[in-house]
N, C-alpha and C positions, 0 to 999 in steps of 0.2 A: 650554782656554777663551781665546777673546781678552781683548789686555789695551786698558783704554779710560783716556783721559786725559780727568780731568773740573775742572771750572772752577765755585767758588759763593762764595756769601756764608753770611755770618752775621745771627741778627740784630741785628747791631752794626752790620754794614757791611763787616767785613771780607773783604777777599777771599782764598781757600785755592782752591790748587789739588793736585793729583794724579793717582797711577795707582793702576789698581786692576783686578785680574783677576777677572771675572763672566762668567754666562750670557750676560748682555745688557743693556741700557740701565736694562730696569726696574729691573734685581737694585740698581745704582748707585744708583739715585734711593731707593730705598726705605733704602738701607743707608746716605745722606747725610742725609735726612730724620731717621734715628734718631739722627745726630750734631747736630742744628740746622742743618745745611748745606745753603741754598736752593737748587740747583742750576742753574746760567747757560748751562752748556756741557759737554758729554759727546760725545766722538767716539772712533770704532776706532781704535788704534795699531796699525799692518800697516807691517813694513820685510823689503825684502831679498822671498824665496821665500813669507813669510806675505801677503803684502801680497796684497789682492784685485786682480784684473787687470780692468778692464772695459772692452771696445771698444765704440764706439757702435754697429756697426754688426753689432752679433752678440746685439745687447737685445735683448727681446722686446719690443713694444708691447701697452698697453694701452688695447683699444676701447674705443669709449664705450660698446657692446654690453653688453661685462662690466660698466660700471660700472654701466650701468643695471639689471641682473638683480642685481649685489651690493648696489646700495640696497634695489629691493622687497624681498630678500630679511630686509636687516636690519632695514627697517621690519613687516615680519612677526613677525618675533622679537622687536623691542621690545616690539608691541601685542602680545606673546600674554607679556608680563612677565618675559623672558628679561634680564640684567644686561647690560651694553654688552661689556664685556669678552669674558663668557662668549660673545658671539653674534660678537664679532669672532674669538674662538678658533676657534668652528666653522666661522664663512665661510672662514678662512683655511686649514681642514685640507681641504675641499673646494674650493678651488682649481686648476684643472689650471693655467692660467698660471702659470709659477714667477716672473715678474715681480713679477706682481698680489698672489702669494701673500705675497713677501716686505714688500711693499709694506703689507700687512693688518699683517701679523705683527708690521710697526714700527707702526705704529699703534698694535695692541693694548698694544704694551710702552710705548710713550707714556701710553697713557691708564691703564694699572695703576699707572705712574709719579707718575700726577698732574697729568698735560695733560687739557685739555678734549679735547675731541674737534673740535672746529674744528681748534683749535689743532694737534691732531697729524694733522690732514689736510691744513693747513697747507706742513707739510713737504715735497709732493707735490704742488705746482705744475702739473707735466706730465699729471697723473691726474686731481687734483680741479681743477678752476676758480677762478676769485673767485666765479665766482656759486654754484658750488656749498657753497665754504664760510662764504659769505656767509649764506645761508638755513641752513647746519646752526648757526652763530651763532642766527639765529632764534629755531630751534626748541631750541636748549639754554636761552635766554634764555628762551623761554616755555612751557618744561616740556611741549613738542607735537614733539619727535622725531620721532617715528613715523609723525605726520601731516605734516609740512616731508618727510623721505625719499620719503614714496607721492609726491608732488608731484615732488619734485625727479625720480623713477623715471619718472612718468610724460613728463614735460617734457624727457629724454633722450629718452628713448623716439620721442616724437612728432618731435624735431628731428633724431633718426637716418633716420627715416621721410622727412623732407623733401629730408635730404641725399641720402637714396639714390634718390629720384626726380630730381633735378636730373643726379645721375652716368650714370642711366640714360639720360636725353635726352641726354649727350652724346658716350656711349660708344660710339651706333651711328654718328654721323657723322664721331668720330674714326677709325674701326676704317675705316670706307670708304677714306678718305683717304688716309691711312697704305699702306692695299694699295694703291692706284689710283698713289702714286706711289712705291712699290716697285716696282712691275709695271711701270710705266714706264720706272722706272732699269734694270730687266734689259732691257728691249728694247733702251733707247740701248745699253747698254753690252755687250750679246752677242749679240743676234738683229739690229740694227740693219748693225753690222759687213759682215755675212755677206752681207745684199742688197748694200750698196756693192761691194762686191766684185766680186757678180754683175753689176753694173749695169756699173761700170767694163769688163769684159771685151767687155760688148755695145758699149760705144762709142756708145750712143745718148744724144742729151739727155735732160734728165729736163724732168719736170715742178716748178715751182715747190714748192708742196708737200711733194714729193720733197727736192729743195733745202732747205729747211725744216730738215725730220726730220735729215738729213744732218748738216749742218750744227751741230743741237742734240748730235746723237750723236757728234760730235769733238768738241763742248767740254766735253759731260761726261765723256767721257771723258780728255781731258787733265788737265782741272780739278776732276778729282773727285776727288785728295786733300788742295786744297784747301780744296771744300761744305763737307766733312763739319765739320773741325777753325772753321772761318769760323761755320758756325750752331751749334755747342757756347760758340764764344766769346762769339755773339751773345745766345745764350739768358743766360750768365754775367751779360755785361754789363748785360742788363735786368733778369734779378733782382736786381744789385746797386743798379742805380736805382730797383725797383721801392720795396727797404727805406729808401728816405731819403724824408723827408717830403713835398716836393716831388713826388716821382716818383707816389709812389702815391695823393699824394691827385690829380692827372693822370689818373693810368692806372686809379681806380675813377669818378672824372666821366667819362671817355670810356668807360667800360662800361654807364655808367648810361643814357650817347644811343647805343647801338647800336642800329640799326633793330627785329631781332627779338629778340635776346637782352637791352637795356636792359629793357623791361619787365617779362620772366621775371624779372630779377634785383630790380627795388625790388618786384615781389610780395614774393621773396623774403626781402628784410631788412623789408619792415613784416611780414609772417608773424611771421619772427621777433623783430622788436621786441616787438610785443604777445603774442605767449606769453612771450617772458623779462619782461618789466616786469610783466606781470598776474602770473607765477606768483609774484615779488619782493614786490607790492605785497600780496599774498593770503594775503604768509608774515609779514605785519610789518615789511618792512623799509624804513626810510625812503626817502620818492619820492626825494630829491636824490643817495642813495647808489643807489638803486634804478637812473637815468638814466646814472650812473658805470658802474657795470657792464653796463649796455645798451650804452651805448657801448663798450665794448670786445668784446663778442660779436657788434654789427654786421655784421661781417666786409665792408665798404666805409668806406671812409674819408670821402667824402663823406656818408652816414648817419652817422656818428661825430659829424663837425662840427657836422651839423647838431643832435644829440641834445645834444651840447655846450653848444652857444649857446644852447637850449631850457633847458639846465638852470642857464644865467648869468641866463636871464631869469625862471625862476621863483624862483630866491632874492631876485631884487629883487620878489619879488608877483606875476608875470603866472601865468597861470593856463595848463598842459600845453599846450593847445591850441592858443591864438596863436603860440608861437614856432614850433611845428611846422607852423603855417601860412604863415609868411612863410619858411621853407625850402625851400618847393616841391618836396620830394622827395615827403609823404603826400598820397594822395588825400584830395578834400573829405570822400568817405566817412565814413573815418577821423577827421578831423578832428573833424566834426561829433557820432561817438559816444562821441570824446574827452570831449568839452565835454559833453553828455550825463550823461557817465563820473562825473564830476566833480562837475557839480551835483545831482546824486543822488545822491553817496557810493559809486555803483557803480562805478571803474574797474576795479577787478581782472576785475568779471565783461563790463565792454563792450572790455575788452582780449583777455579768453580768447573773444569771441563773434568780434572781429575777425582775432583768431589762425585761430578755425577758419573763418572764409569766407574770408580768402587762402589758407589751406593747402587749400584746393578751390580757388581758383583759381589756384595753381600748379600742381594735379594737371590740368585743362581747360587751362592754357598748354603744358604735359607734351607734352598728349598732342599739341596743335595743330601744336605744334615737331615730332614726330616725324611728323606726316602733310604736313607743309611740306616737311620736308628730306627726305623719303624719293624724292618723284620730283627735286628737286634734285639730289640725290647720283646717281641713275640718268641724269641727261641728262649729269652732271658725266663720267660713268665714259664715259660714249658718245660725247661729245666727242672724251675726253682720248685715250683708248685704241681708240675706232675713227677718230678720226684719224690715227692712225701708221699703223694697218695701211692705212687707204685710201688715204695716202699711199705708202706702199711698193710696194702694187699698182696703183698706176697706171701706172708703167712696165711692169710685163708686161703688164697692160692693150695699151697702144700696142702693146707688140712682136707682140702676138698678133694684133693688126690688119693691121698691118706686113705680118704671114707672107703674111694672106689676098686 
């Protein structure tokens, strides 16, 4: 059994620490509690051969797929009056992710311990959210578990849905690309070669064109192993400016004025605004915290700001609507069944009506994008790639003249 070094008070104040060899976390917490000892801190002590090895890059990840099928699932078991524990026992022996599995399993031994269940979802940042443990806060507070989880399952659910229509539109005109200028670099770089060759032997000028192609195909080939290591550095370099403040709040306003993809994109973040803040607002959770954690699911930083500033002005009294209006990122639409929202008492539900007509109309900009860029991409390829060849046969062209 491993040995675990744990940290607690008393209730005096005192603080005791030790070791102590158990199952697991619970076995400690139960076995301190029966001494009066609150427990602060409990970790694995692993030295030398024992010690767990973890490389990042050998984890397994956990989808948000799972997560969502393990919520419905345990909002199922709750409503049918199953115990938290026992239903975290079961999800976890049905498990096939062994990430996910272990990740339940600490749960479970938290919350037999004597953690809430936030709390010990807490723990797992990279799995659960703030907003996902925000709402099971909620729903522990207002004894509606079961119904906070169906919510929480569905609202995965639908934002999985959304994400994977956006990957879609952009996977077929990455995937072009990508070949068009593969196919490219083989020709500079071995079929290009081979004409010059030919050409040079005939002694005849070339056509411009020709000259061109030539041309491009010695300097990629000289300098082609500098491209590669130049755009590895390049891409480095941007990420890193991408994460400083500056950068990114830059690089998501210039996303937001791109011709055809700005607007698919603020579809997409008020889509998403109004189902996260409606499902928040519908679970109890206060609008000014509510707006905290909308903002950081944004996923643009320019929508953050603005959600920001919105939430600086309704603490001094202005009402959702105004400040999101003088941001200029929401449509009046939007705005209008904000304020609506509000003076009715309905936002949760003029939030989830707004969620679902942009999530149709991200699925009708979906599609528009992929009948735009489809003949795009075919003149692109015909261009690119019967520009070489037409330039390479125009000298036999000529010579064949020439003969006759």
């Amino acid at each position: 059994m491993p040995i675990y070094k744990w940290e607690g008070k008393t209730a005096k104040g005192v603080v005791k620490k030790g070791e102590m060899e158990a199952p697991g976390e619970a076995a400690i917490r139960i076995h301190l509690r029966q001494q009066n000892i609150i427990p602060t801190k409990i970790e694995a002590k692993g030295k030398g051969l024992n010690a767990n090895i973890s490389l990042p890059f050998l984890k397994q990840k956990v989808k948000q797929r799972a997560v969502a099928i393990f919520t419905r699932q345990l909002a199922t078991m709750i409503d049918a009056g199953l115990p938290l524990v026992q239903s975290l026992e079961g999800l976890s022996s049905q498990q096939e992710n062994k990430a996910f599995k272990n990740i339940i399993r600490q749960i479970r031994e938290d919350v037999e311990g004597g953690s809430t269940f936030a709390g010990a979802l807490k723990k797992h940042p990279a799995t659960f959210n703030e907003l996902y443990t925000n709402l099971v806060v909620a729903g522990e507070e207002g004894g509606i578990l079961d119904t906070i989880l169906t919510r929480l399952a569905s609202y995965i659910e639908k934002a999985e849905a959304l994400k994977k229509k956006v990957k879609s539109a952009l996977v077929y005109p990455a995937t072009i690309v990508t070949v068009a200028v593969a196919v490219v670099i083989i020709l500079m770089l071995f079929v290009i070669p081979t004409f010059e060759t030919m050409f040079q032997s005939a002694g005849q000028s070339l056509p411009l064109p020709t000259q061109i192609v030539l041309g491009m195909s010695r300097m990629i080939k000289k300098y082609i192993v500098f491209f590669v290591p130049a755009f590895i550095l390049l891409f480095i370099l941007f990420k890193r400016y991408y994460k400083t403040e500056s950068g990114r709040a830059l690089v998501d306003r210039l996303l937001l004025r791109l011709p055809i993809f700005g607007p698919l994109l603020r579809k997409i973040a008020v889509a998403r605004f109004s189902r996260t803040l409606g499902t928040l607002v519908s679970s109890g959770v206060p609008i000014l915290d509510g707006l905290t954690i909308v903002s950081r699911t944004s996923g643009n930083r320019a929508i953050e700001t603005a959600i920001m500033n919105a939430r600086a002005s309704i603490r001094e009294g202005e009402t959702i609507a105004e400040p999101l209006s003088r941001s200029g990122h929401f449509p009046p639409m939007v705005i209008q069944m904000i304020s609506v929202g509000e003076s009715t008492g309905a936002l949760d539900a003029m939030l989830s009506k707004i969620a679902e007509f942009y999530e149709d109309e991200v699925d009708v900009a979906v599609g528009n994008l992929t009948s735009l860029l489809e003949p795009l991409l075919m003149m692109f390829l015909g261009v690119v790639i019967g520009g070489v060849v037409i330039a390479m046969y125009l000298p036999i062209f000529n010579m064949a003249n020439a003969v006759q």
